[in-house]
C-alpha positions in Angstrom: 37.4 58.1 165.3 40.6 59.5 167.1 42.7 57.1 165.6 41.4 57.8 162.1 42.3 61.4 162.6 46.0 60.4 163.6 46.3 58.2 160.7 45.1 61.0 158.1 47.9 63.3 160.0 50.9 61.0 159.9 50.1 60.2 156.0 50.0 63.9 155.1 53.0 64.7 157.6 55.0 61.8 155.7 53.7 63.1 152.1 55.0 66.6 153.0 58.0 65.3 154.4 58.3 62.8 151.2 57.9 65.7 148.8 60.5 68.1 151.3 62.5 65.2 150.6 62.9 64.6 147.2 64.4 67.0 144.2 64.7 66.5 140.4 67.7 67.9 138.6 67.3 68.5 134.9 70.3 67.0 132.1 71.7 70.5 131.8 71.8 71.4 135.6 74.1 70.4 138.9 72.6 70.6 142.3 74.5 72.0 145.2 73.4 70.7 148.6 73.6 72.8 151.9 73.2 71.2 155.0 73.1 73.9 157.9 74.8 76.3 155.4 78.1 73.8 154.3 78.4 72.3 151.5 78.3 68.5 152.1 78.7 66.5 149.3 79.8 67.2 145.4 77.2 68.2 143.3 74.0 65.9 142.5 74.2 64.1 139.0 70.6 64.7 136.8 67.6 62.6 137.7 66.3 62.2 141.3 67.9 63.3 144.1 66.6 63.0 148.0 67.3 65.4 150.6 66.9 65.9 154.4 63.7 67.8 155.1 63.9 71.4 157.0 67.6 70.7 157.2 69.4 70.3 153.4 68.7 73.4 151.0 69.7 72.7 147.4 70.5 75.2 144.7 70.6 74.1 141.2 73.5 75.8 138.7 73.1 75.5 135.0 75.9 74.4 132.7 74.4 75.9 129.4 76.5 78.5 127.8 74.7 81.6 128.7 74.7 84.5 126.1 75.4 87.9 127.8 75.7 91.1 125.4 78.3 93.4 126.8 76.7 97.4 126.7 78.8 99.6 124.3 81.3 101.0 125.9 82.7 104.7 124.6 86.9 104.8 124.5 89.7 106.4 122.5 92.2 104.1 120.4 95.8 104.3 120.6 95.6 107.0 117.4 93.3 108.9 119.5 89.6 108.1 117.0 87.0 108.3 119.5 84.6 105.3 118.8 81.6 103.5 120.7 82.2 99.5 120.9 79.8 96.8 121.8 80.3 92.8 122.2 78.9 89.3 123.2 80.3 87.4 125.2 79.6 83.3 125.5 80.6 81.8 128.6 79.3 78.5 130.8 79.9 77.2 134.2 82.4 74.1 134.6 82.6 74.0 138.1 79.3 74.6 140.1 80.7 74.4 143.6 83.2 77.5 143.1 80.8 79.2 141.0 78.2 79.3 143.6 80.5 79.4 146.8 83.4 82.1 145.4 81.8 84.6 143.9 78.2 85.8 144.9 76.8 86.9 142.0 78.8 84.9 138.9 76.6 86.6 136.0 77.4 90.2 137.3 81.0 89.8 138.1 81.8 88.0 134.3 79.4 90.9 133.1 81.8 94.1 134.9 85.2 91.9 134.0 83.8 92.1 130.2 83.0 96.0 130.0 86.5 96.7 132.0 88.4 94.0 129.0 86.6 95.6 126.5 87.8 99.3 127.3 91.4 98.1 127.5 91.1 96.6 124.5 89.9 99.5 122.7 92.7 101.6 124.3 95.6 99.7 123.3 94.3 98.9 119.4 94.5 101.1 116.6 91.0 102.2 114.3 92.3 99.9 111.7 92.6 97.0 114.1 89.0 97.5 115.2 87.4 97.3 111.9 89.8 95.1 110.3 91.6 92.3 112.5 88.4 91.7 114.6 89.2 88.0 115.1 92.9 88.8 116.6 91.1 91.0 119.0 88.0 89.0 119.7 90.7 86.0 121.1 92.6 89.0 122.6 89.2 89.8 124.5 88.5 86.4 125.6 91.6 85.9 127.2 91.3 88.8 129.6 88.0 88.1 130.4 89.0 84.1 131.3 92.1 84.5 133.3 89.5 86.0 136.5 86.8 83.5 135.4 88.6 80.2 135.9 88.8 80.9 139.5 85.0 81.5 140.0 84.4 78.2 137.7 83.3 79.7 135.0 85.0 78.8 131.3 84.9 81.8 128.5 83.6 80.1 125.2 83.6 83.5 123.1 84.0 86.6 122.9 83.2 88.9 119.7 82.7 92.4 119.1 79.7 92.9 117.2 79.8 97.0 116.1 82.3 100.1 116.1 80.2 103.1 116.0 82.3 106.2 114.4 82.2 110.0 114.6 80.7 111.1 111.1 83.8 113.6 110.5 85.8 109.9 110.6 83.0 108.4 108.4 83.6 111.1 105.6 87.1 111.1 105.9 87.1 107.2 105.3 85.1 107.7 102.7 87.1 110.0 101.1 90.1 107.8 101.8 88.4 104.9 99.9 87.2 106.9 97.0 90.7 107.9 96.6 91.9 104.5 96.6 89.6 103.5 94.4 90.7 106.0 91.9 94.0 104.6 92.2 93.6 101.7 91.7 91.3 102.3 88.7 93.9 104.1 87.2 96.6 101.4 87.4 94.3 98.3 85.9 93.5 101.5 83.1 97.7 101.7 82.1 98.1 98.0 82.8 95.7 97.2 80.0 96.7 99.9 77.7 99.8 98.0 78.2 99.2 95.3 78.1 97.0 96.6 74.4 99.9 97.8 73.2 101.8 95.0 73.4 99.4 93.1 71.6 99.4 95.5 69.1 102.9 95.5 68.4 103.0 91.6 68.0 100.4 92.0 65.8 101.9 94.7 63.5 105.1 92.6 63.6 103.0 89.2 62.0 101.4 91.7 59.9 104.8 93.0 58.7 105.9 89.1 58.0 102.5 88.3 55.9 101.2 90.9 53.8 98.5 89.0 53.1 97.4 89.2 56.4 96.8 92.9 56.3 94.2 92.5 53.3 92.7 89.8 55.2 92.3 92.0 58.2 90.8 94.9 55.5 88.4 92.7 54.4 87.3 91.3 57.9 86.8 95.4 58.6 84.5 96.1 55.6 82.6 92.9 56.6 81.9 94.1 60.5 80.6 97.8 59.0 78.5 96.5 56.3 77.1 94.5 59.0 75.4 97.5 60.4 73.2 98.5 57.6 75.1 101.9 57.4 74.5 104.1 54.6 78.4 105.2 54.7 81.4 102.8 54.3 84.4 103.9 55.9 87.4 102.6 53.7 91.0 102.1 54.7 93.7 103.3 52.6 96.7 100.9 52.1 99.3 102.3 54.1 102.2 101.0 50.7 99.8 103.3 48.1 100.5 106.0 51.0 104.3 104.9 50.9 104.4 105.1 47.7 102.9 108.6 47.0 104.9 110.0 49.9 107.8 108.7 48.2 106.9 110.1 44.5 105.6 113.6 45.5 109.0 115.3 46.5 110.2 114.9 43.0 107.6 116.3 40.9 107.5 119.4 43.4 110.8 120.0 42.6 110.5 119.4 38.6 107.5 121.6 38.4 109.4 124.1 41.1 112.4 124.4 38.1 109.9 125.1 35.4 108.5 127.8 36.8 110.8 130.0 36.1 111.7 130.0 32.4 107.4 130.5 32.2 107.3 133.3 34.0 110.7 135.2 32.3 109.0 134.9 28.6 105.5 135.8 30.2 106.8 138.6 31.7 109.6 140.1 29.0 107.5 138.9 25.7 104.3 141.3 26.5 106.5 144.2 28.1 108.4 144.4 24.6 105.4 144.0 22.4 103.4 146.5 24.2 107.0 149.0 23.9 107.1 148.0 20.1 103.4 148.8 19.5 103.2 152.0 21.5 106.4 153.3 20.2 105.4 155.1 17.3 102.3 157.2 19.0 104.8 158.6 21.2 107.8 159.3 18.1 106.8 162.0 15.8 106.8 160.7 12.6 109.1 163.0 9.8 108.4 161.9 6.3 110.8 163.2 3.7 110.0 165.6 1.3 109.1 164.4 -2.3 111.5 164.9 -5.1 110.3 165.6 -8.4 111.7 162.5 -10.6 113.8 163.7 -13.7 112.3 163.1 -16.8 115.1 162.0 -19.3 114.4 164.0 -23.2 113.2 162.4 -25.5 115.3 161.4 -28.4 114.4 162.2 -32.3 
């Protein structure tokens, strides 16, 4: 019965120490073993891995790139814009041992080297820089943050900055910046196709000019687009030669009609006058009428 209960006790004490003993390291970790607090060996591959009971201590690193967001940080560009920035930052350990043995807490200490890049960055850029030539300064970014990380092991994958928060007096005053370049521009695509209109215009009046007949074609083809609307009123053009024409006829019959006024007006105005002094004359003459002779009677002869 003794013996029994020795037996039970070694098989347990060798199925603890067998599962002490024995580790399993996933594909996307490393194992670090510590024997009495050194480092022995390099790090365990996946699969498997057996250990000294009560003496080895592993710690398992993972090599997956880890996604840390970097808290906005406030700053003041180099043309003195206060703005709020906030980024991401992609990073993965390539060396377990250093990460792990040089630096005690690796996700803190990339986590404080990103806020401290980040505020650089944003002090030596400009506003336009920020919103505009975000890749420049994302590789910009990730370079400051990677020179301390290679020695702790640790490789920077990425680094982008995901939003520029902006004072709203710098918000209207970009808007008002864009509006007015918006105007501008709308104003030279405006003259460029008045332009470009007239041109067209002028080549066309010059074919016209060549081929008369062109100009009644293009008179017709007008009447035909307004009758097309069922319009009650047809608008007509006038041939521009009749209005040549006229133009050139008028100045002469002004000036015929201009010389015969004249003569009219003399016999109006002396004919009437003279008539009227002719008729009138005698109610204002006394009239003397001469006194009657008595005729002589000749004698009469025997």
């Amino acid at each position: 019965m003794f013996a029994l209960y020795i037996a039970i006790g070694l098989v347990t004490l060798g199925a603890l120490l067998l599962g002490n003993s024995l580790r399993i390291v996933k594909q996307y970790e490393r194992g670090i073993i510590f024997r009495f607090g050194r480092v022995t060996s390099a790090p365990k591959p996946p699969g498997l891995t057996a250990i000294v009971p009560f003496v080895d201590k592993m710690q398992k690193v993972s090599l997956q790139i880890i996604t840390m967001p970097i808290p906005a940080q406030d700053g003041i560009t180099r043309d003195n814009v206060t703005v709020r920035v906030d980024a991401v930052i992609y990073y993965k350990v390539v060396d377990p041992r250093r990460a792990v043995v040089d630096v005690e807490n690796y996700h803190l200490a990339v986590g404080q080297v990103a806020q401290t890049s980040l505020r650089s960055i944003i002090g030596q850029s400009e506003l336009d820089d920020l919103l505009t030539n975000r890749e420049q300064l994302n590789q910009g970014l990730a370079l400051m943050i990677d020179n301390p990380a290679v020695d702790w092991g640790i490789h920077i994958d990425r680094v982008e900055i995901k939003d520029v928060a902006l004072p709203e007096g710098m918000k209207r005053s970009m808007s008002r910046q864009a509006e007015a370049e918006r105007e501008r521009r709308s104003r030279v695509i405006i003259a460029d196709g008045e332009l470009q209109a007239s041109n067209k215009l002028a080549q066309a009046a010059e074919a016209m000019a060549n081929t008369p007949s062109a100009l009644q074609l293009r008179l017709l083809q007008t009447i035909v687009e307004v009758a097309a609307e069922r319009n009650s009123t047809l608008v007509l053009p006038f041939p521009v030669e009749l209005l040549r024409f006229l133009e050139s006829n008028t100045p002469q019959q002004a000036d015929a009609t201009a010389e015969d006024r004249p003569a009219t007006t003399d016999h109006a105005a002396t004919s009437p006058d003279r008539a009227t002094t002719d008729h009138a004359a005698p109610d204002r003459t006394p009239t003397v009428t001469p006194p009657r002779t008595k005729p002589d009677v000749a004698p009469a002869s025997g």
